[in-house]
C-alpha positions as CSV (number, residue, x, y, z in Angstrom):
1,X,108.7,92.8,107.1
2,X,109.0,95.2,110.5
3,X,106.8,93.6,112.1
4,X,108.5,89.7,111.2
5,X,111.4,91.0,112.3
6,X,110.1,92.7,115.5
7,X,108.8,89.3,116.2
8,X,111.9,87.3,116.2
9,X,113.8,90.0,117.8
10,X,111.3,89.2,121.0
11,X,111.6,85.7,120.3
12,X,114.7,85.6,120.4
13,X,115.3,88.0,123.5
14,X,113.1,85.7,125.2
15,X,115.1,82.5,124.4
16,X,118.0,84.5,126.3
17,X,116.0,85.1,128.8
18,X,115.1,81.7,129.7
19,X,118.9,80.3,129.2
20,X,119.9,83.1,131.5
21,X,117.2,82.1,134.2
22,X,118.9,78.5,133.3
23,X,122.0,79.4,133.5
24,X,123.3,78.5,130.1
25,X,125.2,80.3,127.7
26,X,124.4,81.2,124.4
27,X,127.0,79.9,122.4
28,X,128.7,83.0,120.1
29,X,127.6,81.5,116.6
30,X,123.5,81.5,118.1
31,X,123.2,85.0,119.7
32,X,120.6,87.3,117.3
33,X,121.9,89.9,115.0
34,X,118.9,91.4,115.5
35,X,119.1,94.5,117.3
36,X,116.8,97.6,117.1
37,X,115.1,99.6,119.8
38,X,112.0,101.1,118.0
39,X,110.0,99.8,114.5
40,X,108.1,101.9,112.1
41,X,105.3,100.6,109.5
42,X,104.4,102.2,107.4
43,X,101.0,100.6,105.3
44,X,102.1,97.3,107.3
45,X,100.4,94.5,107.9
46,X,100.1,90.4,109.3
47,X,101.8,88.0,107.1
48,X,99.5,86.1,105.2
49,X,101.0,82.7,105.7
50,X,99.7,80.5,108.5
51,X,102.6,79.8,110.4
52,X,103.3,83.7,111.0
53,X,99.8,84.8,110.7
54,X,98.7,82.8,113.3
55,X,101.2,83.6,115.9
56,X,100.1,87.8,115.2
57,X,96.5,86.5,115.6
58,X,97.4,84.8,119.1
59,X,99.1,88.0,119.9
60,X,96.2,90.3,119.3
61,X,93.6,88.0,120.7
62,X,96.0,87.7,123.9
63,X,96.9,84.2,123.8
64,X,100.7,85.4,123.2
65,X,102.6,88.4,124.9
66,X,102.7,91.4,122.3
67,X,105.8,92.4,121.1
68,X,107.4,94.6,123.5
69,X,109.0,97.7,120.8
70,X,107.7,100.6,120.6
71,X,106.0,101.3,117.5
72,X,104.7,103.7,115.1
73,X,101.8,102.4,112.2
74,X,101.1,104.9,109.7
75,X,98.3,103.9,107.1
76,X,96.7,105.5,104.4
77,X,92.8,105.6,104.5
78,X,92.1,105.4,100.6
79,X,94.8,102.6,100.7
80,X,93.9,100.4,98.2
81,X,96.5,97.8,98.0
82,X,96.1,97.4,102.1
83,X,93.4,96.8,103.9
84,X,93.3,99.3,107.3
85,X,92.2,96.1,109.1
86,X,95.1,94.2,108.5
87,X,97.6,97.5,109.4
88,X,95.5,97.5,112.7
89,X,96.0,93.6,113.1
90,X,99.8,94.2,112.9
91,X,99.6,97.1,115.1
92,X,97.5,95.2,117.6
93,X,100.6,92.5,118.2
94,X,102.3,95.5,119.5
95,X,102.6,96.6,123.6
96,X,101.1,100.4,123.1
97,X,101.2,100.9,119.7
98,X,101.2,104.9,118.3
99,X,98.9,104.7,115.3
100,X,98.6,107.4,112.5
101,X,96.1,107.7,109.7
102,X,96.8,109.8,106.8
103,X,94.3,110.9,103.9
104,X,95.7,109.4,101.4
105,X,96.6,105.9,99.7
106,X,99.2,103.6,99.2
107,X,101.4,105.4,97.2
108,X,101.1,108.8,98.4
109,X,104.1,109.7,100.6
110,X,103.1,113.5,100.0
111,X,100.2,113.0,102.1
112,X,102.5,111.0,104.7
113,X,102.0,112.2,108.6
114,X,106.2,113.1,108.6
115,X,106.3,115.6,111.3
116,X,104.2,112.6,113.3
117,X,107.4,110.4,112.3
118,X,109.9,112.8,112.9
119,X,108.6,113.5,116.1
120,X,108.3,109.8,117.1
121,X,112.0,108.7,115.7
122,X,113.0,111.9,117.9
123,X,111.5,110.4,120.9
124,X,112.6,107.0,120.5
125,X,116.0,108.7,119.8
126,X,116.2,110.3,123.2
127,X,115.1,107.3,125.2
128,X,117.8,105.3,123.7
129,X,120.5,107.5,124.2
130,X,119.0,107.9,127.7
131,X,119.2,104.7,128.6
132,X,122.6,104.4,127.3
133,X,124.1,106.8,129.3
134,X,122.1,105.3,132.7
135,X,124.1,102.1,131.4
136,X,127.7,103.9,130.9
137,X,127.0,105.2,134.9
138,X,125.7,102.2,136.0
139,X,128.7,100.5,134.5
140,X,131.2,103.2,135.1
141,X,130.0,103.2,138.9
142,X,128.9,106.5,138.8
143,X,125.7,107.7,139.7
């Protein structure tokens, strides 16, 4: 599901994009609700359906820009209900992606890498409040 929603959060940032470059304006009732600054899967993987597995497949084969989040994949290697292939498909649509193998399976989130996670939320925390506050000064005309 992260990684659906990752992809229309780039999809639709890049609609923006191009009615910006256009000149047009998004009218109120179409701009995205969709709004996050980092994703974490955890035993994710591609969508099995064609219409969204196929765009992930362009994605990793480089026929499609990857989607531009950073992102943490954490999967289990006794995983039994996912296949590590398809976690490393997902994580393969993704610009840089951190990926973390733990020990165990699916069900297992004793054996989950949480200092790992902790440590990347913690990062991803500090960038966005960085860039936040470059925004207030830009904005504020400070410096």
């Amino acid at each position: 599901m992260v990684g659906l929603l990752s992809l229309l959060q780039q999809q639709q940032q890049q609609q923006q994009q191009q009615q910006s470059e256009q000149q047009t304006q998004v009218p109120a009732d179409k701009e995205s609700g969709i709004r996050f600054s980092f994703a974490v899967n955890i035993s994710g993987f591609v969508p099995r359906n064609a219409k969204h597995g196929s765009i992930f497949k362009e994605m990793g084969e480089g026929k499609r820009p990857k989607i531009d989040l950073p992102s943490l994949h954490v999967y289990g290697a006794k995983d039994i209900l996912v296949d590590s292939k398809r976690t490393l498909a997902l994580a393969n649509s993704f610009h840089k992606p951190e990926i973390v193998q733990h020990g165990g399976g699916h069900f297992v989130p004793s054996l989950w890498p949480t200092e790992r996670i902790a440590r990347f939320v913690a990062l991803q925390r500090e960038r966005i409040f960085k860039e936040r506050r470059e925004k207030e000064g830009v904005e504020s005309g400070g410096g």
